[in-house]
ZANUPA-311675 format. One record per residue: y, x, z of N, C-alpha, C in turn; residue in one letter. Coordinates in steps of 0.2 Angstrom, whole numbers, padded with zeros to 4 digits, always signed. Atoms other than C-alpha are relative to their C-alpha. Layout:
N
YXZYXZYXZa
...
END
This chain:
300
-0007+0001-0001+0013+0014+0905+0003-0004-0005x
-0005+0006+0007+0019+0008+0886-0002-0005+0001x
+0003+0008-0001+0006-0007+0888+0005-0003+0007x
-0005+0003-0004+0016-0012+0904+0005+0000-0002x
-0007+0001+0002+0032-0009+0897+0003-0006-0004x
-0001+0007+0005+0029-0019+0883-0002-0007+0003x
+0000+0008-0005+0024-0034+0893+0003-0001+0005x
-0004+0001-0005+0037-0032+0905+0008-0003-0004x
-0005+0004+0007+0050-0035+0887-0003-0006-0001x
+0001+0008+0001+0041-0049+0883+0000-0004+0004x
-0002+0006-0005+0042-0057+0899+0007-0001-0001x
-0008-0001-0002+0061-0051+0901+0003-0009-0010x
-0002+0003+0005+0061-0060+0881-0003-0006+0003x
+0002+0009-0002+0052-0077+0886+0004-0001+0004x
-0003+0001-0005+0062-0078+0900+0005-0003-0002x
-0004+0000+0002+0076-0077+0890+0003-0005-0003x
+0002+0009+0005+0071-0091+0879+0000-0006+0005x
+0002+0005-0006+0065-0102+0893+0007-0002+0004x
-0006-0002-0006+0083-0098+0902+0004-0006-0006x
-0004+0006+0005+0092-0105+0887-0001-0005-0004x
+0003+0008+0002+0081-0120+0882+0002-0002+0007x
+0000+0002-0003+0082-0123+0900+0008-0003+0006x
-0006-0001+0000+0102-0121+0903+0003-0007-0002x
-0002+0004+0000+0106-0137+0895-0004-0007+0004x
+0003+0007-0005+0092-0149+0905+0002+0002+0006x
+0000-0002-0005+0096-0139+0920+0006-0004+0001x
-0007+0005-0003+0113-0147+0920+0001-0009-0002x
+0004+0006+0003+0107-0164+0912-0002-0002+0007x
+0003+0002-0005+0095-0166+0926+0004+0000+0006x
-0004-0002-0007+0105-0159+0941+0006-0004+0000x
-0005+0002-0001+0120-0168+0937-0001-0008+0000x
+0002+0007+0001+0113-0187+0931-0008-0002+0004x
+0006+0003-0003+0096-0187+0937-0003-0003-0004x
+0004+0002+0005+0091-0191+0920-0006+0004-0004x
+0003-0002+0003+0075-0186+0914-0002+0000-0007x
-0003+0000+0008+0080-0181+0895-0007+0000-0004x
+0006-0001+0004+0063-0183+0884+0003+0002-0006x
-0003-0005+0007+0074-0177+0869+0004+0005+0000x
-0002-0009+0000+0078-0161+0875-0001+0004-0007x
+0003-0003+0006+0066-0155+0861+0003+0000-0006x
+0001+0002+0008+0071-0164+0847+0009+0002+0001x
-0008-0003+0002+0092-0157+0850+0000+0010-0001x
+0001-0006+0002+0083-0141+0850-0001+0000-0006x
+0003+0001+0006+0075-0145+0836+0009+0001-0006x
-0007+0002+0005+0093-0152+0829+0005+0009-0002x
-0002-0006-0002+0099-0133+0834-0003+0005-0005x
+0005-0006+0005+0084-0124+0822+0004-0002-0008x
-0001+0002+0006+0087-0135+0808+0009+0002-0002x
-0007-0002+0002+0107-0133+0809+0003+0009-0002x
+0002-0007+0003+0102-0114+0806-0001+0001-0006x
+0002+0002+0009+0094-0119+0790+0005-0001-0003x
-0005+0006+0004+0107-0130+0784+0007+0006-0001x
-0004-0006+0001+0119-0116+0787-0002+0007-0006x
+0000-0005+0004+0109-0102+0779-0003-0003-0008x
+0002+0001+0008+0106-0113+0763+0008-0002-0001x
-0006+0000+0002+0124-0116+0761+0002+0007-0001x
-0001-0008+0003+0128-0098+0761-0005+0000-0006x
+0003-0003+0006+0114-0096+0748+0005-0002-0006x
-0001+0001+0006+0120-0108+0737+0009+0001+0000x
-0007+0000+0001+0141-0106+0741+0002+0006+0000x
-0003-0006-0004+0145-0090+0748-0002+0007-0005x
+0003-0006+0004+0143-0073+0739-0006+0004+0004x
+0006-0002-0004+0127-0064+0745+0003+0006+0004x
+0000-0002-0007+0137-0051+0753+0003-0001+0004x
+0001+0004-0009+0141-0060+0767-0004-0007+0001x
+0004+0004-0004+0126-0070+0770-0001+0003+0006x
+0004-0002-0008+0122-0058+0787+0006-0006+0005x
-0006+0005-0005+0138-0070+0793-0004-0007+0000x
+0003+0006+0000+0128-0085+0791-0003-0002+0008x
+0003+0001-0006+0119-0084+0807+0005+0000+0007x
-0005-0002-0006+0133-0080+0817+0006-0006+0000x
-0005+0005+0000+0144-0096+0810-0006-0005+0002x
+0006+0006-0001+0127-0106+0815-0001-0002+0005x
+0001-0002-0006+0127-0101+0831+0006-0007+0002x
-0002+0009-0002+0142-0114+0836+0001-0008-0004x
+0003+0007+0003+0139-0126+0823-0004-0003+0002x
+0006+0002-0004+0124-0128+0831+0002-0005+0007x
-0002+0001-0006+0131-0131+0846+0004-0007+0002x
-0005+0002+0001+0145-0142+0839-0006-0006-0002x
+0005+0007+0001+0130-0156+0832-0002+0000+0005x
+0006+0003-0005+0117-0155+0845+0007-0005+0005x
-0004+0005-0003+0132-0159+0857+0004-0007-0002x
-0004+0006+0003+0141-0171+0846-0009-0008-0003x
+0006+0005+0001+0122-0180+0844-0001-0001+0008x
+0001+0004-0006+0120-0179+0861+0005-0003+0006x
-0004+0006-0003+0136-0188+0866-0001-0006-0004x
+0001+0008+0004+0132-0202+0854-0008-0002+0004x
+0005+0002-0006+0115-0203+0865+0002-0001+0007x
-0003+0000-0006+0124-0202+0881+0003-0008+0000x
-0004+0005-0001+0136-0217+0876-0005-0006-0003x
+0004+0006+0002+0124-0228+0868-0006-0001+0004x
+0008+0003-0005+0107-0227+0878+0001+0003+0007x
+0003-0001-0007+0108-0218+0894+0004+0000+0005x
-0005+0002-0004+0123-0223+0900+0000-0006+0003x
+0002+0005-0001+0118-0240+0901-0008+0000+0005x
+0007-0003-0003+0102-0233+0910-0001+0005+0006x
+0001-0007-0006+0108-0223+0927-0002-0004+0004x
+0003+0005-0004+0098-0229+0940-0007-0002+0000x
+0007+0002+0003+0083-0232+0931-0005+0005-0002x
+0002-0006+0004+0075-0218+0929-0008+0000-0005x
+0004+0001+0004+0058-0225+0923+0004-0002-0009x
-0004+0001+0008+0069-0232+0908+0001+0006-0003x
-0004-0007+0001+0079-0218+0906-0005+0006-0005x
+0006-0004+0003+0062-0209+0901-0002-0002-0006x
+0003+0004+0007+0056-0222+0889+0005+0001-0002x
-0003-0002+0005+0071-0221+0880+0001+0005-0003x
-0002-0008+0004+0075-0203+0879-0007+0001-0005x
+0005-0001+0004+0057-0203+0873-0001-0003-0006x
+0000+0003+0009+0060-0214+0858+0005+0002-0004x
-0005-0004+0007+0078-0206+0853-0006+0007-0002x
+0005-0006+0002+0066-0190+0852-0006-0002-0005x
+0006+0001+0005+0052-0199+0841+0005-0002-0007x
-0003+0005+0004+0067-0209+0832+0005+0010-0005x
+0001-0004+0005+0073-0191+0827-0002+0005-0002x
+0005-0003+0002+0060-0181+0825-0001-0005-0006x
-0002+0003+0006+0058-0195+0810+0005+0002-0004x
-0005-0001+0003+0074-0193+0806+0000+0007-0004x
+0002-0006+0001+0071-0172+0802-0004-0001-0006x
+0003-0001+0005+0057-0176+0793+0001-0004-0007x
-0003+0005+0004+0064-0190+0782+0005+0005-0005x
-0008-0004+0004+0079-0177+0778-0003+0007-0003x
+0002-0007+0004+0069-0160+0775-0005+0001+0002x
+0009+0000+0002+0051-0166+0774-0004+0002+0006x
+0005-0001-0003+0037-0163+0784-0001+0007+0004x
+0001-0006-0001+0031-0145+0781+0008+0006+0005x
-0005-0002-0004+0041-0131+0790+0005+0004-0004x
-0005-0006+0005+0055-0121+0783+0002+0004+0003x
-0005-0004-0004+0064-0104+0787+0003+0001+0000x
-0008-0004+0000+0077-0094+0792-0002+0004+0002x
+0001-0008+0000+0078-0077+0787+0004+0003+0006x
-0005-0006-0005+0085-0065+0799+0007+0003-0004x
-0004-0006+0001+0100-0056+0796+0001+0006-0001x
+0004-0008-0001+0099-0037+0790+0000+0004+0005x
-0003-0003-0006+0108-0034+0805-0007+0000+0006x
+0009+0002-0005+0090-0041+0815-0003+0004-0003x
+0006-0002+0003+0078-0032+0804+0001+0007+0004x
+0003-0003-0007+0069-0019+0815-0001-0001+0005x
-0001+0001-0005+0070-0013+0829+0003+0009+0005x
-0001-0007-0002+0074+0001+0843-0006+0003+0004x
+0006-0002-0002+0059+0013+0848+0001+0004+0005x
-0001-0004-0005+0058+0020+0865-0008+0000+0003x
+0007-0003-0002+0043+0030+0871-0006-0003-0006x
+0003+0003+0006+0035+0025+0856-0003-0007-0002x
+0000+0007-0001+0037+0006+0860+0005-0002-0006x
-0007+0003+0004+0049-0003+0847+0000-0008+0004x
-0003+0007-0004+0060-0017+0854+0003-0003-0004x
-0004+0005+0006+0064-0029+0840+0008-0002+0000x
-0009+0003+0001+0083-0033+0836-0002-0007+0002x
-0001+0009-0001+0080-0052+0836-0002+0001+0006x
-0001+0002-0008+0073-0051+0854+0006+0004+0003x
-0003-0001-0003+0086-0041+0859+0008-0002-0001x
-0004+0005+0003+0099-0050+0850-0001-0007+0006x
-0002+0007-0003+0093-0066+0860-0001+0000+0009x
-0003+0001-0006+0094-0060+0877+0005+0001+0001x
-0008+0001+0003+0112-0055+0872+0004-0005+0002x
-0003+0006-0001+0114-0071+0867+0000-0005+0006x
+0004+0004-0006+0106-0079+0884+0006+0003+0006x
-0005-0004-0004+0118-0067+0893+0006-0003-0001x
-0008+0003+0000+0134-0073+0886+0001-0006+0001x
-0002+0008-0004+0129-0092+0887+0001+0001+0006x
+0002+0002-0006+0125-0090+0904+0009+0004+0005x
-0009-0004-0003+0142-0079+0908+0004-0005-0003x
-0005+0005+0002+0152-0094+0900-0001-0006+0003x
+0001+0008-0006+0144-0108+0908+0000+0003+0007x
-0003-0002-0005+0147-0097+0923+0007-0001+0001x
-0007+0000+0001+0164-0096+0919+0005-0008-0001x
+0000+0009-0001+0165-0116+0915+0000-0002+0006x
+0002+0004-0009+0159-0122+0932+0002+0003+0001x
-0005-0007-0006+0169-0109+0942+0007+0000+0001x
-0007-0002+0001+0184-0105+0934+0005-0005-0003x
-0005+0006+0004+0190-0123+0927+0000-0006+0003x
+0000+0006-0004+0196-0137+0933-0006-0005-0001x
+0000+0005+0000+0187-0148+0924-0009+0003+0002x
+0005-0004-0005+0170-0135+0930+0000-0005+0007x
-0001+0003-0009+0175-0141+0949-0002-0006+0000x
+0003+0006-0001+0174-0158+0945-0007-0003-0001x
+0006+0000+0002+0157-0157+0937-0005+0001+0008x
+0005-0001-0006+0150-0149+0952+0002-0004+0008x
+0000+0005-0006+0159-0162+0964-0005-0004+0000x
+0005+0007+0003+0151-0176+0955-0007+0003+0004x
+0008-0002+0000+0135-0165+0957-0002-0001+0007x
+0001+0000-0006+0137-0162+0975+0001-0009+0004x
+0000+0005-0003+0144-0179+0981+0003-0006-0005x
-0003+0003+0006+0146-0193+0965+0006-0005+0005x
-0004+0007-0003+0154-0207+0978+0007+0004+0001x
-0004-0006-0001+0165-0193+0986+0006-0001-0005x
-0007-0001+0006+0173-0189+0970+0002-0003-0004x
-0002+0006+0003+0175-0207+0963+0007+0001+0004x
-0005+0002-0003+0186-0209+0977+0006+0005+0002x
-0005-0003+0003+0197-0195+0975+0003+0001-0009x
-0003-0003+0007+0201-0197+0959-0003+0001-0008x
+0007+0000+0007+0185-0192+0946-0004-0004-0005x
+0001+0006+0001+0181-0202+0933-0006+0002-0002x
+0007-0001+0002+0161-0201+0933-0001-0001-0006x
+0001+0005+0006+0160-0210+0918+0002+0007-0005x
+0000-0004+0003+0168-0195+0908-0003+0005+0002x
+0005-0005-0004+0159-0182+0919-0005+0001-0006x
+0008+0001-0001+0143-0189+0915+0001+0002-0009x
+0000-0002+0006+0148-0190+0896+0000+0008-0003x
-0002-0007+0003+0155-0171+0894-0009+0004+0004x
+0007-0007+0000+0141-0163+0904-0007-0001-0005x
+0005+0001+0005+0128-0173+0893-0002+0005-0006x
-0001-0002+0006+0134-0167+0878-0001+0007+0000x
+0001-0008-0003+0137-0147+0886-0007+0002-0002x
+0007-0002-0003+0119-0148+0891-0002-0001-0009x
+0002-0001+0006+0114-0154+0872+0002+0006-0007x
-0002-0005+0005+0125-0141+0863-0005+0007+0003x
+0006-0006-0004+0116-0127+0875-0007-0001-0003x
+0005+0000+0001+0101-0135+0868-0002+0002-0006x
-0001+0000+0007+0107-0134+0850-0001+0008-0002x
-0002-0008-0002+0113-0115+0855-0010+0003+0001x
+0004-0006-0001+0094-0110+0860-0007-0003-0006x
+0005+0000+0008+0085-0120+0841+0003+0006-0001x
-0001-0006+0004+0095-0106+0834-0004+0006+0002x
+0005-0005-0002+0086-0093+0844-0006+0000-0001x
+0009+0002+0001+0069-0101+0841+0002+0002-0007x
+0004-0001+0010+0072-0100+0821-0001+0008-0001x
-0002-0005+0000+0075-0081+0823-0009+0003+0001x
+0006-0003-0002+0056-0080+0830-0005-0004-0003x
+0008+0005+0002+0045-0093+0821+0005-0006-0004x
-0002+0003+0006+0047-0106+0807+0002-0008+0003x
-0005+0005-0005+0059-0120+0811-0005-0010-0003x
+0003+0006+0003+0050-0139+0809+0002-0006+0005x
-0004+0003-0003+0052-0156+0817-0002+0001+0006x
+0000+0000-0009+0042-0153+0834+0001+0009+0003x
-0004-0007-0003+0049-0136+0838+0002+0002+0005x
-0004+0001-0009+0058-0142+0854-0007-0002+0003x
+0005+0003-0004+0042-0151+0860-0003+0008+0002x
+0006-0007-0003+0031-0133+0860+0005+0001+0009x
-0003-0002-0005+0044-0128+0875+0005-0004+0006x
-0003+0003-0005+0050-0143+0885-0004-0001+0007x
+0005+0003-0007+0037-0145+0898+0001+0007+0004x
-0001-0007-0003+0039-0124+0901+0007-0001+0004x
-0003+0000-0003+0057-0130+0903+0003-0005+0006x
-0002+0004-0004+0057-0144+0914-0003+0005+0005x
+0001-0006-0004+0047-0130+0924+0002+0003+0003x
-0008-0008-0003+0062-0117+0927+0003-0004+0001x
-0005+0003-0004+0072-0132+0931-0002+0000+0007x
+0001+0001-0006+0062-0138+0945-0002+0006+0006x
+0002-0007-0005+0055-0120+0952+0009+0005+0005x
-0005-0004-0001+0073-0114+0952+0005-0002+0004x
-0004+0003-0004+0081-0128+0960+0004-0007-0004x
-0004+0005+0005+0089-0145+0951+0008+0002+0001x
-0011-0001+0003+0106-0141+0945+0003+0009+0003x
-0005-0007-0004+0108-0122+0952-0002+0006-0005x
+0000-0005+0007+0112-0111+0938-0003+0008+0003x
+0004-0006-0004+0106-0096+0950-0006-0001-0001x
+0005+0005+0001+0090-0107+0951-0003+0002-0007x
+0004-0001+0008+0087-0108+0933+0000+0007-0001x
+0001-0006+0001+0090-0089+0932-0006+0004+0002x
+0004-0002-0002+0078-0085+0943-0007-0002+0000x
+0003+0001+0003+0067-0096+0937-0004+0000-0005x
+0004-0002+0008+0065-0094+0919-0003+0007+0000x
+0004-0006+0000+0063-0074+0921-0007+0000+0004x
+0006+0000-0003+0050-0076+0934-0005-0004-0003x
+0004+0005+0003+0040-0089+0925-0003+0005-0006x
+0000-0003+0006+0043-0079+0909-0004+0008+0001x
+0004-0007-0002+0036-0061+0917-0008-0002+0003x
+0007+0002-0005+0023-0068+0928-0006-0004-0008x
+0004+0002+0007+0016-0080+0910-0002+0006-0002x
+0001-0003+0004+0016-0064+0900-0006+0005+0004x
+0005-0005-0002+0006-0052+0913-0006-0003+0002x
+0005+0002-0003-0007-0065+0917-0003-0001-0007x
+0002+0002+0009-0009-0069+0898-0004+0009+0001x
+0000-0005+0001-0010-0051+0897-0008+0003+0005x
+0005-0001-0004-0024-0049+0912-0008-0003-0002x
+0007+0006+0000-0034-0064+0906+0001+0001-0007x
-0002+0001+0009-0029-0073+0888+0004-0006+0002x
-0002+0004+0000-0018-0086+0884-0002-0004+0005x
+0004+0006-0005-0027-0102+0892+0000+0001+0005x
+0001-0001-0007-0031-0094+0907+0006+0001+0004x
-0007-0004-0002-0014-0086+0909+0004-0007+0002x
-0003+0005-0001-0006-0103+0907-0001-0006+0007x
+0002+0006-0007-0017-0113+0920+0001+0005+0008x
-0001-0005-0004-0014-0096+0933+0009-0002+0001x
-0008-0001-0001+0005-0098+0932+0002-0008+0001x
+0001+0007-0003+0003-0118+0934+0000-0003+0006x
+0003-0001-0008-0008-0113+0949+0006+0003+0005x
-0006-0002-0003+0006-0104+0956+0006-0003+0001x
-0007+0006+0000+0020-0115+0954+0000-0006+0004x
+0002+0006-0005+0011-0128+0962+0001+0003+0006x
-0002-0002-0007+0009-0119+0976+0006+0004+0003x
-0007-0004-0002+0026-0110+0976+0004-0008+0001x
-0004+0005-0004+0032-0129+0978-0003-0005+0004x
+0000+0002-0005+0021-0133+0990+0003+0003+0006x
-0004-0005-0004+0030-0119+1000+0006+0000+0002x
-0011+0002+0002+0050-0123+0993-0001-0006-0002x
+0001+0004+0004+0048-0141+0987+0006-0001-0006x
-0008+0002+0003+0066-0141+0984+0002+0006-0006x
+0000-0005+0006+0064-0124+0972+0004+0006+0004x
-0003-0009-0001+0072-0105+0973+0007-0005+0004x
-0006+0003-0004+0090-0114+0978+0000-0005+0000x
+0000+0007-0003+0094-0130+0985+0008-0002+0001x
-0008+0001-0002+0112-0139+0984-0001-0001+0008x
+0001-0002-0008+0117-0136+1002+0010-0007+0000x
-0005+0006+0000+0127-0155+1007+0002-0002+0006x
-0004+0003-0005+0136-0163+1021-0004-0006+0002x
+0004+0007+0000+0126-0179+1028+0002-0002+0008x
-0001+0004-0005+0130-0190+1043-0003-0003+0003x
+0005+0006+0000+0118-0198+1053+0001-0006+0002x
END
């Protein structure tokens, strides 16, 4: 019964992760139909903006309140990746909708160009970031312990996902995203001006990417390919969930994230990973279009 328990958290925690590396392509992809190769490398941007945060506190700030460091890092992070990845939007992929063979090549040389850039600025090897005292431990139930940092980051998974809920929903300029998304021509011609659409969601989608480095530095050491270990998992939960349906990614990433851990758990690693591949496939020979599908108006 513990052994189950405890792999039923670590699914719940992969999930977790997967959902919020997966949050910013999911809306990337669904709204532009671009496929982002440097999803990785704004997470990456997101790890290292952890670092960078908790080495200024070392050196500025009195040490008792460095546990504040992670918590001013959390939208700093957010605040670059996205402001990096508007300056990718306006310069390369903007000139690139349409093309999605391009579109790919490109985003996969901004993501070599900086993955470089990372190791040029803080070297090769990999650096940490310490937790905050407030993370050390954990809570023990049935004589399980459930770590703070993993319960801390489905937390954090929780509130993004309630505020990008609340974005798209509750706001106008939400509405408009999801016009675009539903019908681009449609809502040129009332009004929308696609062009900053496409720019704001961009950016959105990279700060969400920036928001789930932070959560990786909490569980493993922060270095330049960090994002790469988990974009091919996320382009996974986009597609199984549905392109662009934030329900979709929900119920994508935990299911992904439960099903990997107890197959791993069954078998080992490697086997685990090519059994949940094997499923996928044929969960989208089944649904091709994923868990949800925008549901549109068509004329014949």
């Amino acid at each position: 019964m513990e052994s189950y328990l405890i792999q039923i958290f670590n699914g719940l925690s992969l999930g977790s992760i997967l959902l919020l590396i997966a949050l910013g392509l999911a809306i990337t992809f669904g709204l532009m139909n671009v496929i982002n190769m440097a999803h990785g490398e704004l997470i990456m941007i997101g790890a290292y903006s952890a670092y960078m945060v908790q080495m200024f506190f070392i050196t500025y700030v009195p040490a008792h309140l460095f546990d504040w460091y992670f918590i001013l890092a959390i939208p700093f992070a957010f605040l670059l990746a996205a402001g990096i990845g508007l300056l990718l939007e306006l310069t390369v992929i903007r000139h690139l909708y349409g093309r999605p063979l391009d579109s790919l090549l490109a985003t996969f040389g901004a993501g070599l160009i900086l993955q470089q850039a990372a190791r040029t600025i803080f070297g090769a090897p990999n650096v940490g970031v310490e937790n905050p005292s407030f993370l050390t431990g954990g809570i023990q139930i049935l004589s399980v312990t459930l770590p703070y940092t993993r319960l801390f980051i489905i937390l954090l998974v929780a509130s993004c996902t309630f505020l990008l809920y609340l974005y798209f929903y509750k706001t106008s300029n939400g509405r408009r995203i999801r016009a675009v998304m539903q019908n681009r021509d449609m809502a040129k011609c009332v009004g929308v001006s696609s062009r900053r659409i496409d720019a704001t969601t961009f950016a959105l989608g990279a700060g969400f990417a920036g928001v789930a480095g932070t959560a990786l530095s909490l569980i493993g050491p922060v270095g330049p390919t960090i994002g790469t270990y988990y974009i091919i998992d996320a382009f996974m939960v986009v597609v199984v969930g549905g392109v662009g349906m934030l329900a979709g990614t929900i119920a994508g990433a935990f299911g992904i994230g439960i099903f990997n851990t107890l197959f791993e758990y069954w078998t080992n690693a490697s086997l685990g990973k090519v059994l949940i591949f094997a499923l996928i496939i044929a969960f989208l020979q089944w649904k091709p279009s994923g868990i949800f599908s925008l549901r549109t108006r068509s004329v014949d």
